[in-house]
C-alpha positions in Angstrom: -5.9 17.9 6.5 -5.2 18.2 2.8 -6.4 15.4 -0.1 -2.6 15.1 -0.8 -1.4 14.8 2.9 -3.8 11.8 3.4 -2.0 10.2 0.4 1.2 10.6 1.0 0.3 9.3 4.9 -1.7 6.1 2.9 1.3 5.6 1.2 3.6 5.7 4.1 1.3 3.4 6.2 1.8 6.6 8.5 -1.6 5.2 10.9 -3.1 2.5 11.5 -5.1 1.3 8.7 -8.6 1.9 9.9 -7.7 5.6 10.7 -6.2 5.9 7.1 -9.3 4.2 5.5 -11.9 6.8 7.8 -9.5 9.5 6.2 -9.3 8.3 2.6 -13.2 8.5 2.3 -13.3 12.1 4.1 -12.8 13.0 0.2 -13.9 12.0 -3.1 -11.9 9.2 -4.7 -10.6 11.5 -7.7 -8.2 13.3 -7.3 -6.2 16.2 -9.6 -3.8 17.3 -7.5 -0.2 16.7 -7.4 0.4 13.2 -7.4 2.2 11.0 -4.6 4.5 8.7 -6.1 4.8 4.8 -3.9 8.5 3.6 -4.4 9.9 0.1 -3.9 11.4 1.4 0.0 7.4 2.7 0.7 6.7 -1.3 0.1 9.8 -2.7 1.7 9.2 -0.7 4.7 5.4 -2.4 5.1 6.3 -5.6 4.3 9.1 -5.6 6.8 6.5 -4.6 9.3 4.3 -7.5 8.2 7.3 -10.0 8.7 8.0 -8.7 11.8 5.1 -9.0 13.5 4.0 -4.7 14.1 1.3 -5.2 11.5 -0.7 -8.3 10.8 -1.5 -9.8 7.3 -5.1 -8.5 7.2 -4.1 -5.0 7.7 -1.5 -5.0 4.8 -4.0 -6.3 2.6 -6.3 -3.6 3.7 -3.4 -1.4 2.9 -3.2 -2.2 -0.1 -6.9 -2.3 -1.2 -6.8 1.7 -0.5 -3.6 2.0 -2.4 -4.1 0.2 -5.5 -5.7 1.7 -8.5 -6.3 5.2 -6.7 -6.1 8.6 -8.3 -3.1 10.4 -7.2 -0.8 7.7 -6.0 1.8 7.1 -8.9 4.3 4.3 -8.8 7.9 4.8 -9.0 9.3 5.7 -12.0 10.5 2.5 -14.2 8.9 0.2 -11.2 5.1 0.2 -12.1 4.8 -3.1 -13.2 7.1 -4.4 -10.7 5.0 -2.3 -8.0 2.1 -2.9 -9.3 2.2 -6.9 -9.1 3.1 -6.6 -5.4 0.1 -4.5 -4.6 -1.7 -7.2 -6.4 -0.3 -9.8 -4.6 -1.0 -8.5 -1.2 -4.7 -6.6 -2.4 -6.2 -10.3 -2.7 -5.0 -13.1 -1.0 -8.4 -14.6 -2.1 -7.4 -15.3 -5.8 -3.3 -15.6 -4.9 -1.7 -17.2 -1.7 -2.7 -16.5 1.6 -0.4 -13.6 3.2 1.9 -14.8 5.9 5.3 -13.5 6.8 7.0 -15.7 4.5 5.1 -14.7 1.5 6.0 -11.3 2.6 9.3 -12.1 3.1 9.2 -13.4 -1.0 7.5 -10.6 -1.8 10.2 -8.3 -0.3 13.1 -10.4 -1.5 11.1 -9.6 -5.1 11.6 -5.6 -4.8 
């Protein structure tokens, strides 16, 4: 499996998170390939998930964690900031609120 095809499956939430961590460190964190771009639907789509029960809060943070901040995941196009806050969000519960379905649900109502 390609560098790229393990991001764009990272970005997707396309396994479940341990399997997608195990493959994100099969290769070095850089990355200078073409880039995979996380849109607002990418986010939508997991937090949905999260509200509905198919993935729990520690999973989505984990999630997140891998995505944020790595070399050759862009954000959608006139979104960053807006993207990027989310992933913040979600990345560390520690330092904002706890994740529960309803912050998800505010977070989604956000996109």
């Amino acid at each position: 499996m390609a560098h790229r095809d393990i991001l764009l499956e990272l970005v997707e939430l396309a396994r479940p998170t341990s399997e997608l961590e195990q493959l994100a460190h099969m290769y070095p964190y850089d990355y200078e390939g073409t880039p995979v771009s996380l849109t607002r639907d990418h986010l939508k789509n997991v937090l949905t998930q999260c509200i509905e029960g198919r993935i729990p809060p520690r999973d989505l943070e984990r999630w997140a964690g891998l995505i944020e901040g790595r070399p050759g995941i862009d954000y959608e196009a006139g979104h960053e900031e807006q993207l990027s806050e989310v992933l913040f969000q979600l990345s560390t519960p520690e330092i904002n609120e706890v994740l529960t379905p309803q912050k998800c649900w505010r977070l989604l109502n956000s996109l």
